[in-house]
C-alpha positions as CSV (number, residue, x, y, z in Angstrom):
1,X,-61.6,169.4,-63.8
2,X,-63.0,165.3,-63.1
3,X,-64.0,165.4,-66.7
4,X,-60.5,166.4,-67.9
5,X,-59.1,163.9,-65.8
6,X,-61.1,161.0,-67.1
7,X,-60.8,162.2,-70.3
8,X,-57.0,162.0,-70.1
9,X,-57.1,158.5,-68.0
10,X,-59.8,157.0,-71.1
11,X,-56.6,158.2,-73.7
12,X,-54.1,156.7,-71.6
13,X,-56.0,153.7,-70.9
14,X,-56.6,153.1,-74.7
15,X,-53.2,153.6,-75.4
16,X,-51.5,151.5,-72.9
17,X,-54.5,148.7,-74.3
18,X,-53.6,148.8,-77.6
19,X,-49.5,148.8,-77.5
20,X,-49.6,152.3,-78.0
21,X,-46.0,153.8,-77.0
22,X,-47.1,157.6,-76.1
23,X,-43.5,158.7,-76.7
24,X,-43.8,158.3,-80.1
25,X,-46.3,161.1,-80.0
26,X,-43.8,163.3,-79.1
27,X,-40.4,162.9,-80.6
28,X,-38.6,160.3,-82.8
29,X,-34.8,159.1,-82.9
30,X,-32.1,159.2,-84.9
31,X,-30.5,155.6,-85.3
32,X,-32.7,152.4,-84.5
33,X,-29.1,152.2,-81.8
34,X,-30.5,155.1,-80.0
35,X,-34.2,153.2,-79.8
36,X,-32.1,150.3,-78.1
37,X,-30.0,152.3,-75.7
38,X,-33.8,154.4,-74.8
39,X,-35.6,150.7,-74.2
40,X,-33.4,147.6,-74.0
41,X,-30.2,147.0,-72.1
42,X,-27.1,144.9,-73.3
43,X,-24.6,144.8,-76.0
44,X,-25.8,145.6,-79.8
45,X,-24.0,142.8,-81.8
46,X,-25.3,143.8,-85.2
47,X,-28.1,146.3,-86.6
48,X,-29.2,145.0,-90.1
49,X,-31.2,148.5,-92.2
50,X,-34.2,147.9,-94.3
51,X,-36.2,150.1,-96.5
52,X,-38.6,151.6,-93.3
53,X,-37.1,149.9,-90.4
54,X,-33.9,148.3,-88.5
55,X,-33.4,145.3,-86.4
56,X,-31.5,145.3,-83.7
57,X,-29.5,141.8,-82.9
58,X,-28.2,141.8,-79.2
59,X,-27.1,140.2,-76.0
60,X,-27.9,140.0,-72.6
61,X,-25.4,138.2,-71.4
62,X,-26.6,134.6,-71.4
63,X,-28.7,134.8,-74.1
64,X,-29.3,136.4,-77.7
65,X,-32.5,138.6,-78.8
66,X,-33.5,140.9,-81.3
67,X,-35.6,144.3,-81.4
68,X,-37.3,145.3,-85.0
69,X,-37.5,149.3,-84.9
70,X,-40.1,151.0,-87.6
71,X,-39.1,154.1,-89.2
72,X,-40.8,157.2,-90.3
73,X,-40.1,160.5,-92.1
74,X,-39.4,162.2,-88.6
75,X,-36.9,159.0,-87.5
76,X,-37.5,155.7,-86.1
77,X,-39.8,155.0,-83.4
78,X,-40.0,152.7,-80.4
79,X,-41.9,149.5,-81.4
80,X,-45.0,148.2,-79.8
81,X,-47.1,145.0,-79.7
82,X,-48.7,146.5,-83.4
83,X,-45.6,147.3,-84.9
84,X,-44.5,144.0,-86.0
85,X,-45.8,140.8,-86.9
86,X,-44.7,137.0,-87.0
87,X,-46.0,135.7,-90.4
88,X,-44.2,132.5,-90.1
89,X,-42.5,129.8,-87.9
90,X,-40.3,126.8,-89.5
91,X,-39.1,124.1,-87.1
92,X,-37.0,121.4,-89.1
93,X,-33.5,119.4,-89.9
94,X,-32.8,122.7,-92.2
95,X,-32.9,124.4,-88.7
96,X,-35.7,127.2,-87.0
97,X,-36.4,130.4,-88.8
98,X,-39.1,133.1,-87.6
99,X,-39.8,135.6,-90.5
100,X,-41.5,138.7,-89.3
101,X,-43.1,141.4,-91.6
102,X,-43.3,145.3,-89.9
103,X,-46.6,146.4,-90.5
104,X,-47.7,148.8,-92.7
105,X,-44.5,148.1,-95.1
106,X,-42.7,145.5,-97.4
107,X,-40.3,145.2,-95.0
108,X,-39.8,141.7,-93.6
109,X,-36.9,140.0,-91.2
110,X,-35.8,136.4,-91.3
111,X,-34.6,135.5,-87.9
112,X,-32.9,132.1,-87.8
113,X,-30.8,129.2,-86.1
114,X,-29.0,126.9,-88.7
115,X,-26.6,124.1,-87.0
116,X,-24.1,123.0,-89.8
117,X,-21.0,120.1,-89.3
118,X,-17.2,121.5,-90.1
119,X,-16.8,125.8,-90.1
120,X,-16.5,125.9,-93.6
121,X,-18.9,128.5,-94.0
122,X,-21.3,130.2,-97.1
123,X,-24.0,132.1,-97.0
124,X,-25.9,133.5,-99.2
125,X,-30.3,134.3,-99.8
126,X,-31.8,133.3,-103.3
127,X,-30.0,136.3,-104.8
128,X,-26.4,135.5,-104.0
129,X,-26.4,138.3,-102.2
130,X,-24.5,138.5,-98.6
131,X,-26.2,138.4,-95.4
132,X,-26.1,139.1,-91.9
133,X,-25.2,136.1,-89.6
134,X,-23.1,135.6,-86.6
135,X,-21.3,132.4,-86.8
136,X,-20.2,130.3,-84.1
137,X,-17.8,127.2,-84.4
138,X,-17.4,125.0,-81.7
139,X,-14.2,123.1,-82.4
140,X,-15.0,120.4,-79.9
141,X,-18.0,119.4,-81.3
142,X,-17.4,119.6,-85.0
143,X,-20.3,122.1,-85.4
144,X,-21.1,125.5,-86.3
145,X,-24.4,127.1,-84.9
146,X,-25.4,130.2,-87.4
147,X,-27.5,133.1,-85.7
148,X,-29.2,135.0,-88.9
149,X,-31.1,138.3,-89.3
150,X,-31.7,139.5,-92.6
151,X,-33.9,142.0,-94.5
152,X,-36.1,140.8,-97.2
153,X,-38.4,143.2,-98.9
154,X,-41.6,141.5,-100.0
155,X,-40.9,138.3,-98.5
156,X,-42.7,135.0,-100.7
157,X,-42.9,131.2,-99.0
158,X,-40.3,130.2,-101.7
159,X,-37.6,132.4,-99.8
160,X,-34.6,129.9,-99.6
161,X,-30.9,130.6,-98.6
162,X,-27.8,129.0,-99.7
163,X,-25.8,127.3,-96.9
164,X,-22.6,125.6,-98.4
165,X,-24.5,125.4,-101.9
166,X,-28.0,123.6,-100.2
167,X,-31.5,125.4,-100.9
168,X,-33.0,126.1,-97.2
169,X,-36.3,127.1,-97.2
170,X,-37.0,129.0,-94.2
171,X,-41.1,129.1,-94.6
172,X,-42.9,126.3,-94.6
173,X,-44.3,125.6,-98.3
């Protein structure tokens, strides 16, 4: 019986070590929204799909966040500290952008903050192709701050999205 019960505690320990959710051992879920609801609290302001995984873009109230949920055959999965991984961090006059790849996939997620003058707004990545940003004008000021979280499979550092026509890089090169 003590060797069964270190036995277990050694499995739990590694687990809880190494970012190891131990519900994902036992069942999956059906929307990345469900994964949110399970972990997080707040309101879910936009979920953007890639190929084997979702992110989540939500608020808490005072502030804005984002949760990137891998998927598998069985359904998605709660994320842990292994799950995803920041492979690059711009800081510049373009504005800040985070790109984070999910592990084991091609999938990678551009998170960014772009502060543009006027709310004439267009957005576009490399492609022309649509993405996902909340925009916020602030009449007062002249300025509109655009939140973005997009889905790029097999992300390269010459990723650049059109803002109003301009290349913005959003890894460093």
């Amino acid at each position: 019986m003590v060797n069964l019960a270190i036995i277990v505690s050694f499995f739990i320990s590694v687990f809880i070590l190494n970012g190891i959710t131990i519900e994902n051992l036992f069942f999956s879920f059906q929307s990345p929204e469900n994964v949110f609801k399970y972990t997080r609290f707040g309101e879910i302001i936009d979920v953007v799909h890639g190929n084997n995984s979702s992110i989540v873009y939500y608020s808490t109230g005072n502030s804005n966040s984002s949760l990137i949920i891998p998927k598998t055959g069985k359904g998605y999965k709660i994320p842990n500290d292994l799950s995803v991984k920041r492979v690059s961090y711009k800081f510049d006059d373009d504005g800040t952008f985070w790109i984070y790849s999910v592990v084991g996939t091609s999938d990678y997620y551009i998170r960014g903050v772009v502060i543009v003058h006027g709310n004439e707004i267009d957005i576009k990545d490399h492609n022309n192709n649509e993405i996902s940003a909340k925009i916020n004008y602030r009449e007062e000021m002249g300025i509109t701050t655009i939140s973005i979280n997009h889905f790029v499979e097999g992300f390269t550092n010459d990723y650049y999205l059109l803002i109003n026509d301009k290349k913005v890089y959003v890894a460093k090169r």
